[in-house]
PDB file of N, CA, C and O in Angstrom:
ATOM      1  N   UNK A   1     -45.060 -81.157 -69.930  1.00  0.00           N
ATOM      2  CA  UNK A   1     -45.797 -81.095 -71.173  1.00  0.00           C
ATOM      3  C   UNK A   1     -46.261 -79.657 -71.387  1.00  0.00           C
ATOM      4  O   UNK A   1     -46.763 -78.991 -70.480  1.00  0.00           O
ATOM      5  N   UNK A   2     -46.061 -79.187 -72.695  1.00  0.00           N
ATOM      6  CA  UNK A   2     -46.368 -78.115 -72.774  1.00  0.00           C
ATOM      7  C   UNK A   2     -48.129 -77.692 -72.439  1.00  0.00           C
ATOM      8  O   UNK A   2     -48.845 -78.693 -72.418  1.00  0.00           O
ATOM      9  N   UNK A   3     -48.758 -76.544 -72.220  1.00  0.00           N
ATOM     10  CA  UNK A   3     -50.278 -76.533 -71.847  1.00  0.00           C
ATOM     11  C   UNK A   3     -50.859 -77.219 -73.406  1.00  0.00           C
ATOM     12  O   UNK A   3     -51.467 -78.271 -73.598  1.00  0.00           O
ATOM     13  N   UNK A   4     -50.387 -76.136 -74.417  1.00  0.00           N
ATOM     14  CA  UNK A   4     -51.436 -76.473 -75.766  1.00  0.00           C
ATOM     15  C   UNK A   4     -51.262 -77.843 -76.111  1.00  0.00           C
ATOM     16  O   UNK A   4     -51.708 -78.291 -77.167  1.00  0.00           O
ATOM     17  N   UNK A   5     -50.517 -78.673 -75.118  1.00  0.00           N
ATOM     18  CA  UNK A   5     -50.684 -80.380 -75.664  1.00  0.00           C
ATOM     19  C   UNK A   5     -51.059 -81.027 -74.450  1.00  0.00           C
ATOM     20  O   UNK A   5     -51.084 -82.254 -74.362  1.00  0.00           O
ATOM     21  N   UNK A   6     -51.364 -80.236 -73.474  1.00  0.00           N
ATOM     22  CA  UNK A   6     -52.407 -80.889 -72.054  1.00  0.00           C
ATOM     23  C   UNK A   6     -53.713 -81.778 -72.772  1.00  0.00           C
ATOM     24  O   UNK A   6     -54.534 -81.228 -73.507  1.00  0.00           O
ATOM     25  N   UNK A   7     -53.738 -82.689 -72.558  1.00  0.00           N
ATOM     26  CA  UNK A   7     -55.418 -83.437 -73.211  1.00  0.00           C
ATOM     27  C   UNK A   7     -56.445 -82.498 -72.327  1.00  0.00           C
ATOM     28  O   UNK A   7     -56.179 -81.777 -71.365  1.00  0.00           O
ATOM     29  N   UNK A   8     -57.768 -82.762 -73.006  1.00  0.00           N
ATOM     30  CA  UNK A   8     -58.734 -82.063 -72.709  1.00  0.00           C
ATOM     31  C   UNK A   8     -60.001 -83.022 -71.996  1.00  0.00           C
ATOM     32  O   UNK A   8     -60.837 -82.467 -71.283  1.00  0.00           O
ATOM     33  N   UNK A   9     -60.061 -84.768 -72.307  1.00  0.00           N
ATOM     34  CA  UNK A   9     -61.155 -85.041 -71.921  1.00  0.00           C
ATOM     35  C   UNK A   9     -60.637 -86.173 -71.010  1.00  0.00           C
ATOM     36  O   UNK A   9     -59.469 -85.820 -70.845  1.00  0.00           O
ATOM     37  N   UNK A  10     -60.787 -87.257 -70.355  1.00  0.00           N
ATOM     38  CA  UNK A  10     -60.682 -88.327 -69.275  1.00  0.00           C
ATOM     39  C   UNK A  10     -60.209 -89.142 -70.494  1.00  0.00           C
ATOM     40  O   UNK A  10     -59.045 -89.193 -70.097  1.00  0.00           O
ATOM     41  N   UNK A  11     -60.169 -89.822 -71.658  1.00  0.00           N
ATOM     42  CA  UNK A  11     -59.819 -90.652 -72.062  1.00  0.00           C
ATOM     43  C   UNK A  11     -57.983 -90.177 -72.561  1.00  0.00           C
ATOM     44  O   UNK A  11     -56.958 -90.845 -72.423  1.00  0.00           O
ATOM     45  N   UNK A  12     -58.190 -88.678 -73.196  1.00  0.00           N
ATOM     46  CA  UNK A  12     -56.687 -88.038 -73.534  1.00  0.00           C
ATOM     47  C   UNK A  12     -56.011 -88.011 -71.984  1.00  0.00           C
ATOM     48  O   UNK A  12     -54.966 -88.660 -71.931  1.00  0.00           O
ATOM     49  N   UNK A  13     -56.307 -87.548 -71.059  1.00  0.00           N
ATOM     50  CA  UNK A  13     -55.877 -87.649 -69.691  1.00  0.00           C
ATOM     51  C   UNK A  13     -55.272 -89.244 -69.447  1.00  0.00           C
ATOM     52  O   UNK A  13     -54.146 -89.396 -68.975  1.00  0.00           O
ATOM     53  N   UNK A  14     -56.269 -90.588 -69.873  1.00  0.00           N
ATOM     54  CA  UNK A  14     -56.253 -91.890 -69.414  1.00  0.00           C
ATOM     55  C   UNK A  14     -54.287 -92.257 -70.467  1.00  0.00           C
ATOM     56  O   UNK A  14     -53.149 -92.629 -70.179  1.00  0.00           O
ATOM     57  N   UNK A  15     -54.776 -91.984 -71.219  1.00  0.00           N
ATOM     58  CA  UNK A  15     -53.735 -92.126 -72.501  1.00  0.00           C
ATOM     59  C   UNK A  15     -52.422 -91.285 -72.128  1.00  0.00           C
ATOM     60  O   UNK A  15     -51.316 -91.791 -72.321  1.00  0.00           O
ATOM     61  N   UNK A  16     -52.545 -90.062 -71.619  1.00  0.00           N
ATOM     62  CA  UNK A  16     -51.590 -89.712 -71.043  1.00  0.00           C
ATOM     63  C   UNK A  16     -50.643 -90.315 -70.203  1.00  0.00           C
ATOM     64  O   UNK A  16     -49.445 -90.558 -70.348  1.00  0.00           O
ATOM     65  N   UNK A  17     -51.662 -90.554 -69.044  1.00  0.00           N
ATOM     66  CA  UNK A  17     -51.043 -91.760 -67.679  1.00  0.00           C
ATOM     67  C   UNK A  17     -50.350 -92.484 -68.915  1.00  0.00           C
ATOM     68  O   UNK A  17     -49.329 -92.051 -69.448  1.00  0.00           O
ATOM     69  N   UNK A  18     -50.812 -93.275 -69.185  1.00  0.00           N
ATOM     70  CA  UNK A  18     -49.803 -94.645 -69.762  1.00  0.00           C
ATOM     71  C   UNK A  18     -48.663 -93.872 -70.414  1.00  0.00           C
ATOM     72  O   UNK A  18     -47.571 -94.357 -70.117  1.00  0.00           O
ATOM     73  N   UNK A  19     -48.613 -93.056 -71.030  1.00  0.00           N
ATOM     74  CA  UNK A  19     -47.293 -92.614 -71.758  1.00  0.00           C
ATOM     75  C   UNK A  19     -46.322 -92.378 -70.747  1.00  0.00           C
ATOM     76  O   UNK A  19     -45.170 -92.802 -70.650  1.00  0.00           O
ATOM     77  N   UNK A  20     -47.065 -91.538 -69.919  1.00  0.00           N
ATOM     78  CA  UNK A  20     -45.744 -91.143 -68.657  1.00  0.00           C
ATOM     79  C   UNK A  20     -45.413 -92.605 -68.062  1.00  0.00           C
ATOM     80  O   UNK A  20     -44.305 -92.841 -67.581  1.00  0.00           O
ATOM     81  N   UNK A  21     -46.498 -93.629 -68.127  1.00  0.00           N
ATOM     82  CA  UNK A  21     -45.597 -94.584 -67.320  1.00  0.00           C
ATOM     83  C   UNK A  21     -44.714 -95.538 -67.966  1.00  0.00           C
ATOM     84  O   UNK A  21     -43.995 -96.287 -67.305  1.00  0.00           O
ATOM     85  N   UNK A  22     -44.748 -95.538 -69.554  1.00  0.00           N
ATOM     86  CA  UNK A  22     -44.530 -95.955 -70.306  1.00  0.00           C
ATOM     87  C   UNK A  22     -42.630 -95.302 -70.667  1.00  0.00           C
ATOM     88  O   UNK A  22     -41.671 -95.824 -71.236  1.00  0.00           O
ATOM     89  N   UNK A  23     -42.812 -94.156 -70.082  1.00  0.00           N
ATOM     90  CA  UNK A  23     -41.498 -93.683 -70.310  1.00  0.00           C
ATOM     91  C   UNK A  23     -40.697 -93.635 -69.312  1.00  0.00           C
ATOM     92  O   UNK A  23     -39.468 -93.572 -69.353  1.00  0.00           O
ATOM     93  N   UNK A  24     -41.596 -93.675 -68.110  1.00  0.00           N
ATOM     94  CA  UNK A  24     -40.617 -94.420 -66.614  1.00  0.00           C
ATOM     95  C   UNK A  24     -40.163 -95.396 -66.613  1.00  0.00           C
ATOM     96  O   UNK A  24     -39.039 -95.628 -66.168  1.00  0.00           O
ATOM     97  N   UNK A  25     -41.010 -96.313 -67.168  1.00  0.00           N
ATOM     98  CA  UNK A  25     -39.980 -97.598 -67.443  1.00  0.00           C
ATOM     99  C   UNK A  25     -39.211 -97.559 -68.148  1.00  0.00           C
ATOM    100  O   UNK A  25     -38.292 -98.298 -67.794  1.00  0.00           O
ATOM    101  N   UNK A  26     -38.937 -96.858 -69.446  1.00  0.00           N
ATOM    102  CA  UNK A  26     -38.342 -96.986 -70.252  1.00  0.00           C
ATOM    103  C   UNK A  26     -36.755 -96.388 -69.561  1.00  0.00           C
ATOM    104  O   UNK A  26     -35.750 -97.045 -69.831  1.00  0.00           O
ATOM    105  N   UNK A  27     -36.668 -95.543 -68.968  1.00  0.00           N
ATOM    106  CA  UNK A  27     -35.735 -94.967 -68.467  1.00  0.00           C
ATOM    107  C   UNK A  27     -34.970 -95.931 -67.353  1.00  0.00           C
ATOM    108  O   UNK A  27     -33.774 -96.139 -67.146  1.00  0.00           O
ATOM    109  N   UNK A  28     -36.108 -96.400 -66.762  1.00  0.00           N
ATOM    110  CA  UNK A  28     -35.780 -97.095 -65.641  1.00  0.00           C
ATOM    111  C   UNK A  28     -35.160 -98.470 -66.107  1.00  0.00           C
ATOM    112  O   UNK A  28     -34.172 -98.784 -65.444  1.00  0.00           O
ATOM    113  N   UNK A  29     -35.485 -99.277 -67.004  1.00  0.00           N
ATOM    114  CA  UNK A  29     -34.663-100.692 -68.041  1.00  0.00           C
ATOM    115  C   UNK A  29     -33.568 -99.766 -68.185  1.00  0.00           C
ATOM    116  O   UNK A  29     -32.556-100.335 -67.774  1.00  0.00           O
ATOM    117  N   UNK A  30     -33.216 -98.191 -68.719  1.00  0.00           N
ATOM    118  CA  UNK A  30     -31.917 -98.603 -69.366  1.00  0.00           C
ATOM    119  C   UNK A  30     -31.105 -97.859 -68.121  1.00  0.00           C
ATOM    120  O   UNK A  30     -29.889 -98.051 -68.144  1.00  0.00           O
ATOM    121  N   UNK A  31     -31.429 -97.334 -67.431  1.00  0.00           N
ATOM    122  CA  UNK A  31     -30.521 -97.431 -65.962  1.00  0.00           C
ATOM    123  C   UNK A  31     -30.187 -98.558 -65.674  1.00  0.00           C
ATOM    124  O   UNK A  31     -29.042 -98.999 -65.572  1.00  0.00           O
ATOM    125  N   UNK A  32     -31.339 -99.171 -65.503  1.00  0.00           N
ATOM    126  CA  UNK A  32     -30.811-100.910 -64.654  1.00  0.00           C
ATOM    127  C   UNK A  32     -29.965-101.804 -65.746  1.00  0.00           C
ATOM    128  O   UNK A  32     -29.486-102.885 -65.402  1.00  0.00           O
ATOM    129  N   UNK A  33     -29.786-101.220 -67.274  1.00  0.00           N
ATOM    130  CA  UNK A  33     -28.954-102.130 -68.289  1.00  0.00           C
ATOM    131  C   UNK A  33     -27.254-101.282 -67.959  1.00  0.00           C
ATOM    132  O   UNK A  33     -26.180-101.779 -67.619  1.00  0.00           O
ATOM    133  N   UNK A  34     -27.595-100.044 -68.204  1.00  0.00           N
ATOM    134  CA  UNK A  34     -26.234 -99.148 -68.174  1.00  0.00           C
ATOM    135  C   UNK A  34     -26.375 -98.643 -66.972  1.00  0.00           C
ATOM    136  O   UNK A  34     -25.853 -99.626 -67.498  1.00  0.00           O
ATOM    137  N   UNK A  35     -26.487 -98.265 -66.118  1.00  0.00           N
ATOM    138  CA  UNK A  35     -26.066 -97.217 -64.879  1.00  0.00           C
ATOM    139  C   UNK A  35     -27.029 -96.456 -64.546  1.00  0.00           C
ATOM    140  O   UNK A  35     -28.080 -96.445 -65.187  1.00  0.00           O
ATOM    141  N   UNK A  36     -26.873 -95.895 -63.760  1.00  0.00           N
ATOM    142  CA  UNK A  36     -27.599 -94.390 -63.291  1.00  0.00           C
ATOM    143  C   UNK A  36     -27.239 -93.586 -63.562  1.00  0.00           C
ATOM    144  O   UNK A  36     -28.117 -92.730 -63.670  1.00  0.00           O
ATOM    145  N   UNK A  37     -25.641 -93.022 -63.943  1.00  0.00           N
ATOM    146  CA  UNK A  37     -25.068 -92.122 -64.216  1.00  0.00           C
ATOM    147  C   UNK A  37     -24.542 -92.480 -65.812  1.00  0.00           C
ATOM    148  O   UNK A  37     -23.733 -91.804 -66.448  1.00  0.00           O
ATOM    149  N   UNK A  38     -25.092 -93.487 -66.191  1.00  0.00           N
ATOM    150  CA  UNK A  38     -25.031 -93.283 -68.092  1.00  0.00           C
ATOM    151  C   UNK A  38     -25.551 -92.528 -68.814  1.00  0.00           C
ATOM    152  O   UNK A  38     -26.570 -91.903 -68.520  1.00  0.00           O
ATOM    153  N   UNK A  39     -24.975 -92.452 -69.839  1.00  0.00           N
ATOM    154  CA  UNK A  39     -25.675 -90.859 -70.894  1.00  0.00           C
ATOM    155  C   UNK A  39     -25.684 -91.426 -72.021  1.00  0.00           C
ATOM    156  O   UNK A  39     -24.749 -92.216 -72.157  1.00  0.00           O
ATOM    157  N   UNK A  40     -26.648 -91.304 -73.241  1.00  0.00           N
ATOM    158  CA  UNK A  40     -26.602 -91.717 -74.294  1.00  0.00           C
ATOM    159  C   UNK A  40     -25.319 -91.472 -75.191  1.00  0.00           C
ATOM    160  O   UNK A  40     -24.706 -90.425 -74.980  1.00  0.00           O
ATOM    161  N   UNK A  41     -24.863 -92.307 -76.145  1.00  0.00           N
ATOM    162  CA  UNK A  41     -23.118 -92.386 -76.312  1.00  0.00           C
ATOM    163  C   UNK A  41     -23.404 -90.552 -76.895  1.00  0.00           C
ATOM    164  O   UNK A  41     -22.552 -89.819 -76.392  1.00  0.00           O
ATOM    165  N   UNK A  42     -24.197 -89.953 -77.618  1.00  0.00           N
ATOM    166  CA  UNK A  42     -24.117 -89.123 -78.241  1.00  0.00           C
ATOM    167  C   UNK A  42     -24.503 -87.703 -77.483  1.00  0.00           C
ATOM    168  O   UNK A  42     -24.792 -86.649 -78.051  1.00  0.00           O
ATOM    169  N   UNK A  43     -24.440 -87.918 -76.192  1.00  0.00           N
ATOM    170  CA  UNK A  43     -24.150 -86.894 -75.016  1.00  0.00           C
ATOM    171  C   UNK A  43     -25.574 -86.586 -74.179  1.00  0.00           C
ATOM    172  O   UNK A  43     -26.378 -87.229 -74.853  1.00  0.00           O
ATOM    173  N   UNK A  44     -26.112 -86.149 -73.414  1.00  0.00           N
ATOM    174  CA  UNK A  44     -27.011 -86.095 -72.926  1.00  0.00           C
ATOM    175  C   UNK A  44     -27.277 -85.677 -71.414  1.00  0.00           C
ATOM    176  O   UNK A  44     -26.322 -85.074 -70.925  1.00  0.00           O
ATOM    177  N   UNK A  45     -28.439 -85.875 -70.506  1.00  0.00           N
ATOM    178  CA  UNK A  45     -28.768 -86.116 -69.532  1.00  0.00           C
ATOM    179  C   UNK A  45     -28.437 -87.487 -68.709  1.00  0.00           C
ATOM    180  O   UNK A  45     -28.211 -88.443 -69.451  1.00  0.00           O
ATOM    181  N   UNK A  46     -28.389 -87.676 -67.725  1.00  0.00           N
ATOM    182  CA  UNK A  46     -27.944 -88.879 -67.170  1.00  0.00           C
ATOM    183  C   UNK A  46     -29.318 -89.796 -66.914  1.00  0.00           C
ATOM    184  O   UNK A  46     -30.440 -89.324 -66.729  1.00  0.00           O
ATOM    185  N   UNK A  47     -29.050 -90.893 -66.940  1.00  0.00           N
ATOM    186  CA  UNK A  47     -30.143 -91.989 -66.522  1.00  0.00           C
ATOM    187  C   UNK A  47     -31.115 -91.547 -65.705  1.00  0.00           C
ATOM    188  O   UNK A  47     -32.344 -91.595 -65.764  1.00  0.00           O
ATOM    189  N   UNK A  48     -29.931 -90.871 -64.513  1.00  0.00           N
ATOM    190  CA  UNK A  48     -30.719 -90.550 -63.265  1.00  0.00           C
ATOM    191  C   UNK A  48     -31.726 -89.642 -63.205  1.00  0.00           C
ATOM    192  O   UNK A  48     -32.714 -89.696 -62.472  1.00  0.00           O
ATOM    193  N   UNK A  49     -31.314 -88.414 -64.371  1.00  0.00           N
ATOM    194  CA  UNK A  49     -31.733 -87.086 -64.505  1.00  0.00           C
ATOM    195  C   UNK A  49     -32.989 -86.844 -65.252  1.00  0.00           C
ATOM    196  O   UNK A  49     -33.652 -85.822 -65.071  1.00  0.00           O
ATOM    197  N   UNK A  50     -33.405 -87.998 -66.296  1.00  0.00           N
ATOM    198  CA  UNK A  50     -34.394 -88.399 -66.889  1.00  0.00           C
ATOM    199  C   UNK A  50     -35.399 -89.379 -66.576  1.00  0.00           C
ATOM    200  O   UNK A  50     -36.451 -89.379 -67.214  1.00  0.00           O
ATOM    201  N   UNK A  51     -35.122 -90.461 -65.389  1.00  0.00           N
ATOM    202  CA  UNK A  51     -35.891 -91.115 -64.611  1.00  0.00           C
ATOM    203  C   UNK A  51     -36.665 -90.161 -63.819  1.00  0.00           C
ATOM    204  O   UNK A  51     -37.811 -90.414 -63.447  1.00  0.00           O
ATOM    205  N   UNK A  52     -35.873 -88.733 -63.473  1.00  0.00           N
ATOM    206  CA  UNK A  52     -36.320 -87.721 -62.329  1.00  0.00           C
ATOM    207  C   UNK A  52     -37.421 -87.131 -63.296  1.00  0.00           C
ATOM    208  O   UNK A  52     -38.598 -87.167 -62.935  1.00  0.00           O
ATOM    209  N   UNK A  53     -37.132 -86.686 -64.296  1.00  0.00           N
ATOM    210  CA  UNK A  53     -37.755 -85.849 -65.145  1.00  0.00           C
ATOM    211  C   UNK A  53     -39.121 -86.542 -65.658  1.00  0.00           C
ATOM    212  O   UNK A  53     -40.172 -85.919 -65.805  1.00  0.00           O
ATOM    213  N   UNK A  54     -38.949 -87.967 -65.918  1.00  0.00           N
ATOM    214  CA  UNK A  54     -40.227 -88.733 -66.179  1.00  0.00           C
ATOM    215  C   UNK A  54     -41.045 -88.654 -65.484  1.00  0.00           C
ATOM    216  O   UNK A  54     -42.220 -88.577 -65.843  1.00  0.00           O
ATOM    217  N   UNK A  55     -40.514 -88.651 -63.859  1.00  0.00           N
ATOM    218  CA  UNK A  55     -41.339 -88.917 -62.771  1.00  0.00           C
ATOM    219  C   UNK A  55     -41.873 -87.791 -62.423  1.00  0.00           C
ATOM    220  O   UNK A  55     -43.067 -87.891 -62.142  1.00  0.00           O
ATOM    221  N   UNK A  56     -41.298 -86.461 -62.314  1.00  0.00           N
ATOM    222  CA  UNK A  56     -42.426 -85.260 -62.521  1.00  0.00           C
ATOM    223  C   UNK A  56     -43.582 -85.595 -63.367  1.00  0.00           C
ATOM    224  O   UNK A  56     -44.667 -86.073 -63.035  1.00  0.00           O
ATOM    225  N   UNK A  57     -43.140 -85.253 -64.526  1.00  0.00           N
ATOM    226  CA  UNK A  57     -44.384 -85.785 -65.795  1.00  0.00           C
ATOM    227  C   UNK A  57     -45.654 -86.699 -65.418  1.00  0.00           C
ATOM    228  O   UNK A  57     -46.840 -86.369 -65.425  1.00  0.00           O
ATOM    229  N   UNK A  58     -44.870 -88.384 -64.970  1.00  0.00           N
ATOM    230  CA  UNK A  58     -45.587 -88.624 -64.325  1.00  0.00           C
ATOM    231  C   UNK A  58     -46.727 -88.633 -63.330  1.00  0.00           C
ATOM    232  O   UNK A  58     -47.881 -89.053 -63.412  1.00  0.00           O
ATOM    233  N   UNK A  59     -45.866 -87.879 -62.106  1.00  0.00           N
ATOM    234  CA  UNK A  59     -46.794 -87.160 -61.226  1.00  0.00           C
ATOM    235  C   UNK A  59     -48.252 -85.804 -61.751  1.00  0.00           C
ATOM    236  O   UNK A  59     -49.414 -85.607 -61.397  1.00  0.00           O
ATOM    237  N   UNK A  60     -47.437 -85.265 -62.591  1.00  0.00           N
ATOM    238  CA  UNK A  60     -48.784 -84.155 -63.205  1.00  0.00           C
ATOM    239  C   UNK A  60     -49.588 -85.020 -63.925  1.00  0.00           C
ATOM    240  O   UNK A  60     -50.808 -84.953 -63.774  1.00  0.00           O
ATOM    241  N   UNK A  61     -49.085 -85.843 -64.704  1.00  0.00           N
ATOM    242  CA  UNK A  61     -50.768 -87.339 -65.061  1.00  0.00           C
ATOM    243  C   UNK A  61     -51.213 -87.644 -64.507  1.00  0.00           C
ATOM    244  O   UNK A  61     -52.410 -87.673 -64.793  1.00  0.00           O
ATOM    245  N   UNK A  62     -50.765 -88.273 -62.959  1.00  0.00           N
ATOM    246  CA  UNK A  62     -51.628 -88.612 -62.209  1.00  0.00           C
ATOM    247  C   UNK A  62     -52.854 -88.007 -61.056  1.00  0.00           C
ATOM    248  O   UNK A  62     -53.795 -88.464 -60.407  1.00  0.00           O
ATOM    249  N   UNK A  63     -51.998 -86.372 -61.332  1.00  0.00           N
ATOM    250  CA  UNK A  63     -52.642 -85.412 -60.501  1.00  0.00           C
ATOM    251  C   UNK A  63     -53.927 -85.234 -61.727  1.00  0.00           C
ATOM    252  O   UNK A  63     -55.007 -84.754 -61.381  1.00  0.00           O
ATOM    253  N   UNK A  64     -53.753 -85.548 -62.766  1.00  0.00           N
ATOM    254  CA  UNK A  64     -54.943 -84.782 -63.631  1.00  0.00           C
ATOM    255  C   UNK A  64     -56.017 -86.240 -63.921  1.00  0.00           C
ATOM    256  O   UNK A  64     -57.179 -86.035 -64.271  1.00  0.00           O
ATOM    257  N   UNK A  65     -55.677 -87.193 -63.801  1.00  0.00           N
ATOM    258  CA  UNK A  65     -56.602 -88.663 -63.916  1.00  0.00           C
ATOM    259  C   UNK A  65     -57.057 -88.414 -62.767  1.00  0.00           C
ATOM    260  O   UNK A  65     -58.287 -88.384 -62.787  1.00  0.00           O
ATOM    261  N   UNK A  66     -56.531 -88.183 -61.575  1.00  0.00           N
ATOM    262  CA  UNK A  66     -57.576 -88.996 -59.952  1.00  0.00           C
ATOM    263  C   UNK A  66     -58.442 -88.397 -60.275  1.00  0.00           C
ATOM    264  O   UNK A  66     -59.448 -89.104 -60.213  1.00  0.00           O
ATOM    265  N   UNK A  67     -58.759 -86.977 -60.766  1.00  0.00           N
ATOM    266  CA  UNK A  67     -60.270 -86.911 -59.683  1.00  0.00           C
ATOM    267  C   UNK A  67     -61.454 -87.053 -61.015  1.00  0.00           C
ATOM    268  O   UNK A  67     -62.609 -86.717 -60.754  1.00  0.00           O
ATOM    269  N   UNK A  68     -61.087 -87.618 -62.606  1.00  0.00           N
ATOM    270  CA  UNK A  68     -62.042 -88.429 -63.541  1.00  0.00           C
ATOM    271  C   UNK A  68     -62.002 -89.629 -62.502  1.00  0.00           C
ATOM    272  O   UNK A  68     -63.093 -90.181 -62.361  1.00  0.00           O
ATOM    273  N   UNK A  69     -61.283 -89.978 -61.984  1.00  0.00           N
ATOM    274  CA  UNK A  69     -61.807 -91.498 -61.093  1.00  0.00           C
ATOM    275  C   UNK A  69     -62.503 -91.791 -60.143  1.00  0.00           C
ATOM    276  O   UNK A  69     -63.309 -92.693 -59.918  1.00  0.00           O
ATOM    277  N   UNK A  70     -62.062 -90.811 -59.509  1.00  0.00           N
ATOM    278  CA  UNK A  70     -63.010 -90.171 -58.231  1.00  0.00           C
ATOM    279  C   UNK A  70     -64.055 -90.312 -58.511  1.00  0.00           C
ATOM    280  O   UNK A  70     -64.806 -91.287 -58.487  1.00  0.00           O
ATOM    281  N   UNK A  71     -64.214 -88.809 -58.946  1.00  0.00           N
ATOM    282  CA  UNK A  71     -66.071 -88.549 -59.282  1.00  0.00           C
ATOM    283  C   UNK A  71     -66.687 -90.255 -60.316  1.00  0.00           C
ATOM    284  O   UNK A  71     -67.780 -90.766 -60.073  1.00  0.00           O
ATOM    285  N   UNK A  72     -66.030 -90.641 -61.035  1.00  0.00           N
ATOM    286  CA  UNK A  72     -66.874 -91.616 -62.113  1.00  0.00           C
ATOM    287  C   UNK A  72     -67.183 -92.435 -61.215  1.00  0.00           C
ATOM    288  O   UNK A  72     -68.334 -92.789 -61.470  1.00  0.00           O
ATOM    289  N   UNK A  73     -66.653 -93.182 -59.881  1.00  0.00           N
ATOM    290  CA  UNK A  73     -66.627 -94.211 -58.986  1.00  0.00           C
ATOM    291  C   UNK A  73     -66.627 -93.707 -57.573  1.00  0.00           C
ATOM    292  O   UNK A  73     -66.326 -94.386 -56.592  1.00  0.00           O
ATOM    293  N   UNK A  74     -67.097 -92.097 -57.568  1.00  0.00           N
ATOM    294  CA  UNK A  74     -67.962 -91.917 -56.124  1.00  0.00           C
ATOM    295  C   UNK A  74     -67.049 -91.792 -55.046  1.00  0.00           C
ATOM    296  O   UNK A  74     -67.456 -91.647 -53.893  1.00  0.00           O
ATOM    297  N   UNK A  75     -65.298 -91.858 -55.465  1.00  0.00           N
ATOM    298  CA  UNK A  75     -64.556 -92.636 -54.486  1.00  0.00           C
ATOM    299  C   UNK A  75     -63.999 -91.590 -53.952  1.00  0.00           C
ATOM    300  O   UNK A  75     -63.304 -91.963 -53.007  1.00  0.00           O
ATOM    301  N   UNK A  76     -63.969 -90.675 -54.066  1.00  0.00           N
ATOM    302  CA  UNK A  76     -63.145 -89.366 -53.396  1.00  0.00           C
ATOM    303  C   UNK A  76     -63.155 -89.981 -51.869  1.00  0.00           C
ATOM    304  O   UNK A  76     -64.126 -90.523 -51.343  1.00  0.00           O
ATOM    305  N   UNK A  77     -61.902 -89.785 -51.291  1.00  0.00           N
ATOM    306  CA  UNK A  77     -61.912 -90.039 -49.831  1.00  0.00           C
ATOM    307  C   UNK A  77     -62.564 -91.439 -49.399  1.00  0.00           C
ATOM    308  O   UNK A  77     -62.764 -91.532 -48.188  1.00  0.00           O
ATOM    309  N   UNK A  78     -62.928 -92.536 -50.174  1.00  0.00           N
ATOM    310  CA  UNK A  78     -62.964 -93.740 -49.534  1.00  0.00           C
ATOM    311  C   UNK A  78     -61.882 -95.138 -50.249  1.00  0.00           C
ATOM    312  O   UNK A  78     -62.346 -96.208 -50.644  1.00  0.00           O
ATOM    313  N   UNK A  79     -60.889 -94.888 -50.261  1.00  0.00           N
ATOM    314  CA  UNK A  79     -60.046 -95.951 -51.212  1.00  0.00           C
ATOM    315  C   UNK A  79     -59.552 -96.144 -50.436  1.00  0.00           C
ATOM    316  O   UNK A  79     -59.614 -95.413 -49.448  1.00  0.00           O
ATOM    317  N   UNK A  80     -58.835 -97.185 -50.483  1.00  0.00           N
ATOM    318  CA  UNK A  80     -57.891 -97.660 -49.327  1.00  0.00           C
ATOM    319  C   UNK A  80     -56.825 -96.473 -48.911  1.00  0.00           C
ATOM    320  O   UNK A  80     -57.015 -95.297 -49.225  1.00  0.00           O
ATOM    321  N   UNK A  81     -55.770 -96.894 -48.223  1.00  0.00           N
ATOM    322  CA  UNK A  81     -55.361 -95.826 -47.388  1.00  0.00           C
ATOM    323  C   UNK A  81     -54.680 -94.916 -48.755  1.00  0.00           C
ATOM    324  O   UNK A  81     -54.433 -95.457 -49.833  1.00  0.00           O
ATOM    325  N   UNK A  82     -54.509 -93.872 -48.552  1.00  0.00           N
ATOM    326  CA  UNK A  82     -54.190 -93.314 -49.500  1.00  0.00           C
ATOM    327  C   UNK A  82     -52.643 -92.207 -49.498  1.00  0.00           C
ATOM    328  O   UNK A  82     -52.425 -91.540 -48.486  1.00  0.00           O
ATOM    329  N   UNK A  83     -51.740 -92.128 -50.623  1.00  0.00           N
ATOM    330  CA  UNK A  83     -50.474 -92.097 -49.424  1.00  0.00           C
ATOM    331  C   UNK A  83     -50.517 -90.911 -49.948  1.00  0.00           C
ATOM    332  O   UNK A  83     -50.782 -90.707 -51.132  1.00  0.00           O
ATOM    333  N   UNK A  84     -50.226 -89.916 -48.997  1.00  0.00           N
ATOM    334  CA  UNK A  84     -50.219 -88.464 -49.391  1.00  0.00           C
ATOM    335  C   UNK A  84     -48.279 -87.861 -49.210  1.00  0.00           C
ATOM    336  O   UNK A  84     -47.371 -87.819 -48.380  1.00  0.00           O
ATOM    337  N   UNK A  85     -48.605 -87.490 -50.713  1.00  0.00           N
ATOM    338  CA  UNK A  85     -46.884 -87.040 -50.925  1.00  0.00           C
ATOM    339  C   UNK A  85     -46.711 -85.880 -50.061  1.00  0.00           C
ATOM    340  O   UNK A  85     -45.615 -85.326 -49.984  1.00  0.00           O
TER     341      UNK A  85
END
């Protein structure tokens, strides 16, 4: 995402998350309908290459939500086990 369209407060951040996950799935249904290595008929990136690309995206939403969750719910360092990439 470009910076000047980074959200600015915990709810644009919250709204974020869902889009990125919203577009992992989306990628991820049409792999599992067409392939991994399918491309839209009108040329493109592959299934695979845009599931990858979501999932970055993904990952920088979720790096920018934890710690509004953290601090709001005290939880830094006590959640269940926590899996470190």
């Amino acid at each position: 995402m470009k910076k000047e369209f980074l959200p600015e407060d915990r709810n644009g951040r919250l709204f974020w998350l869902i889009e990125e996950c919203g577009e992992v799935l989306h990628y991820i249904g049409k792999a599992g309908r067409f392939g991994m290595g399918s491309r839209h008929p009108d040329g493109g990136p592959t299934n695979a290459k845009l599931i990858l690309g979501e999932l970055y995206d993904l990952e920088a939403a979720i790096k920018a939500v934890r710690p509004d969750l953290e601090s709001e719910n005290d939880l830094a360092g006590k959640c269940r086990a926590r899996v470190q990439p």
